[in-house]
N, C-alpha and C positions, 0 to 999 in steps of 0.2 A: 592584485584584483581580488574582490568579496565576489563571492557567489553564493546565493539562499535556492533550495528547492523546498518544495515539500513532500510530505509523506502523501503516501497512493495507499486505499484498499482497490483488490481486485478480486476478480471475480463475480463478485455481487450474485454469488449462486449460481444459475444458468451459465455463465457467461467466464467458462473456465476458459484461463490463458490468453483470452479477447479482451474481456473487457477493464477499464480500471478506473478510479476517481480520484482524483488528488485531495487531498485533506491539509485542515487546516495544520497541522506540526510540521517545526522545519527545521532541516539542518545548515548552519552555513558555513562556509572553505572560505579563508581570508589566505592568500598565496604571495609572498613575495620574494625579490631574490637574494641570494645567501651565500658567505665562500662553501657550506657546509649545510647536509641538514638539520632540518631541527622542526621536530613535530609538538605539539599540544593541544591536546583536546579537554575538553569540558561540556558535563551533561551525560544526556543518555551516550550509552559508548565508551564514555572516557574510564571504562577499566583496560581497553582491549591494547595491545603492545603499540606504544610511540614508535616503531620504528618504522624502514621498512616496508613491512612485513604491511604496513596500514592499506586498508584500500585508497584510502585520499591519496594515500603517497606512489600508491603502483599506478593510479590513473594520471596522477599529473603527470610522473614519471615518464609514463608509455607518451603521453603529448611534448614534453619538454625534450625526452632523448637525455635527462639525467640528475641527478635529486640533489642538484645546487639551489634549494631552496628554502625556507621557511614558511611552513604549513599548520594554519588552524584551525581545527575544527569544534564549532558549536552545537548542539543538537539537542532538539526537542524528542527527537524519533526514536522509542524505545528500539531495539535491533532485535531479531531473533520472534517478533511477535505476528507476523503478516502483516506489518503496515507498509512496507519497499523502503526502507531503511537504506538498504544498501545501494537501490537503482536510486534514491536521492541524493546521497553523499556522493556515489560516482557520476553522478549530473553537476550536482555543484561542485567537486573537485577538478572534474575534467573544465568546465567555464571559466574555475577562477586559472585554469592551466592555461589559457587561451584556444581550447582546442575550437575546431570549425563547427566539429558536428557532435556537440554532445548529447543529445538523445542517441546515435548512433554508437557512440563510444560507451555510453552507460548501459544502454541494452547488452552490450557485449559484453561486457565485464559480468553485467548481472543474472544475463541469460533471460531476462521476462521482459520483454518486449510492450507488455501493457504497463507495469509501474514503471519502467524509464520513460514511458509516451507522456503519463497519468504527470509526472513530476519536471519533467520539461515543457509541455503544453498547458497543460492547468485542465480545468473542468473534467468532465467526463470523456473518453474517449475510447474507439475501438483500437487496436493494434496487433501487429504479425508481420513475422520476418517474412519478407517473398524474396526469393533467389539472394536470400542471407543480408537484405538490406532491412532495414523497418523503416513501415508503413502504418503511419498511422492517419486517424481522421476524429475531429471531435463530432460529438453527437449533443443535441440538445439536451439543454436537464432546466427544468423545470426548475426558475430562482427560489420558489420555498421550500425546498428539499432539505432537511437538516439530519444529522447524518450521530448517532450514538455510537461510542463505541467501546467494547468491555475489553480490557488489557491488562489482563492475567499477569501476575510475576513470573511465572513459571515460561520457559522459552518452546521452541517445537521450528528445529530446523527443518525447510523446506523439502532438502533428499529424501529426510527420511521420514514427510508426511508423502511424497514423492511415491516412494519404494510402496506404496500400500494401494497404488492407481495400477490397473489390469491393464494390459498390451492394446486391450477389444474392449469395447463396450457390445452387449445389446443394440440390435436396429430398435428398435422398441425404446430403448433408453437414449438415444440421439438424437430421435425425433423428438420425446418429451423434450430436453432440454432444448432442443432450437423452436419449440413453439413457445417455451416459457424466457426464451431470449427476448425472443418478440415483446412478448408480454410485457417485460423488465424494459426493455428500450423504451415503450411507446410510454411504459407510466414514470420511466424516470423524467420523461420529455411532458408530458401533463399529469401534474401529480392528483389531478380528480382522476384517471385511471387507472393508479396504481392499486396494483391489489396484492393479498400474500401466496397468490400462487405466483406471482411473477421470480419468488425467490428462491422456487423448488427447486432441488437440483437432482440426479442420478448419475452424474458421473464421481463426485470424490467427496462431498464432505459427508456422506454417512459410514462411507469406508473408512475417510480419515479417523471417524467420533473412537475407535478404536485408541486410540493415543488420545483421547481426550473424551472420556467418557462424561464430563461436568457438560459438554457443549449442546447436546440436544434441550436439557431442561432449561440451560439458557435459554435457549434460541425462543424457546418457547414463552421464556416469563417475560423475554423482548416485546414479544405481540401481544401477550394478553396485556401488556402495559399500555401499550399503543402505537408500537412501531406496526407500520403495515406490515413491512417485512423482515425477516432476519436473516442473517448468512452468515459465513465464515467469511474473514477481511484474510485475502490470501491464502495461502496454506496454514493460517492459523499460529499461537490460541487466539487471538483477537477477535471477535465476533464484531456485528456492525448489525444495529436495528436502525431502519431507515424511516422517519416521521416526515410531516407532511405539515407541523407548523412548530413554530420555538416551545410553544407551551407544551406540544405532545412529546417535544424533545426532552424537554426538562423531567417531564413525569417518567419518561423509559430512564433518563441518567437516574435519576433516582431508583429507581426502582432494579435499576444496572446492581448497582451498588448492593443495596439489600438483596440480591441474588445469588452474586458472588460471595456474599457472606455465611447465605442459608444452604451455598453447598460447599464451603470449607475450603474453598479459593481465594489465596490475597490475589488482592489486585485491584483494579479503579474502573470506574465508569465515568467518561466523558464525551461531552457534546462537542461538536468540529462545525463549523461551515465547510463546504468543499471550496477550495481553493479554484481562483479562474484565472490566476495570473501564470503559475507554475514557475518557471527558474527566471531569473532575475541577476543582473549582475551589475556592478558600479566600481567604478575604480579610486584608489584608495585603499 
């Protein structure tokens, strides 16, 4: 069995651990069976240990009940950058394993319940565990949305952007952010009412900017380029300026670019569609 997901940003500012969008990069798990394993991978990933030890190979694993098989993975999805890398890969490994419920099985592995939703559903979507199951629901988004996004060389695992979020927020800080949920929902849903407070946040990415002190002046030369909005894509570094037509997309990639430059960060800027289809699988 082939199985393709794509890559999720989440969050979209406001909208911690809720919200996610699937993007256009994809990884895909071709599985078939074997007296023995035998893994390989190519693209982004393909330094990390063929064995094992592989997340494709623990998810098919946990579905099959045992690793007589032959496993390949292809990937678009840089890993380590906030795009759900890893809720991708264990979407499209768990599918091409045959499992029943692979958004269900991907969340688990990966623990974010909005990029496993984001990357087995497609589009936009809200998502959360209830009594340890996930639930997820797509939300509209508006077809001209185009979606930039700056992706740093440099990696920033999740724990330990994680470790720098407080037990408690602020009541003061909970409500901003659930009136600027609003916000973000209603304009990603008609993009004439999107606006850049819809991408404000108070709960993590000004605590995260601490481990990534380049990301506020990003964020910034995002909008004055012309993304309405700008955020962190996950726990980061990946940043995500969100425009409102191809042409104002092209002008933030560009100007992604010469940002990244002018503050001494490799790394690329690129334009996505958001994905509407999410996992996908064919046999063969």
């Amino acid at each position: 069995m082939r199985a393709r997901a794509p890559a999720s940003t989440s969050n979209l500012g406001p909208g911690f651990d809720v919200l996610g969008l699937a993007l256009g990069l994809y990884v895909e798990v071709t599985l078939s069976p074997a007296e023995r394993l035998a893994v390989s991978t190519s693209g982004e990933g393909s330094d990390f240990p063929a064995d094992s030890s592989h997340l494709a190979v623990r998810v098919a694993a946990s579905v099959l009940g045992h690793e007589d098989f032959e496993i390949e993975v292809t990937s678009q999805i840089p890993p380590g950058r906030g795009l759900g890398s890893s809720a991708a890969l264990a979407a499209a490994a768990a599918a091409a394993a045959g499992a029943a419920d692979p958004l269900g099985l991907a969340a688990r592995f990966d623990g974010h319940a909005e990029n496993a939703a984001a990357s087995v559903l497609g589009g936009l979507i809200a998502a959360t565990f209830v009594a340890g199951e996930v639930v997820a629901r797509h939300l509209r988004l508006d077809p001209g949305i185009e979606v930039v996004v700056l992706i740093p060389e440099r990696t920033l695992e999740t724990k330990t952007a994680r470790a720098l979020l407080p037990d408690s927020v602020p009541f003061a800080d909970a409500v901003f952010n659930l009136g600027r949920l609003g916000l973000l929902v209603a304009g990603l849903a008609d993009r004439t009412g999107l606006s850049a407070a819809a991408g404000e946040d108070r709960l993590h990415q000004n605590r995260r900017s601490a481990l990534y002190p380049e990301a506020p002046e990003l964020l910034e030369r995002l909008r004055e380029a012309g993304a309405v909005l700008s955020c962190w894509s996950g726990a980061g570094p990946s940043l995500v300026g969100i425009c409102t037509s191809p042409e104002a997309a092209a002008r933030v990639r560009d100007a992604g670019e010469t940002a990244l430059s002018a503050v001494g960060l490799p790394g690329r800027a690129v334009a996505l569609r958001p994905d509407l289809v999410g996992l996908t699988v064919t046999s063969g």
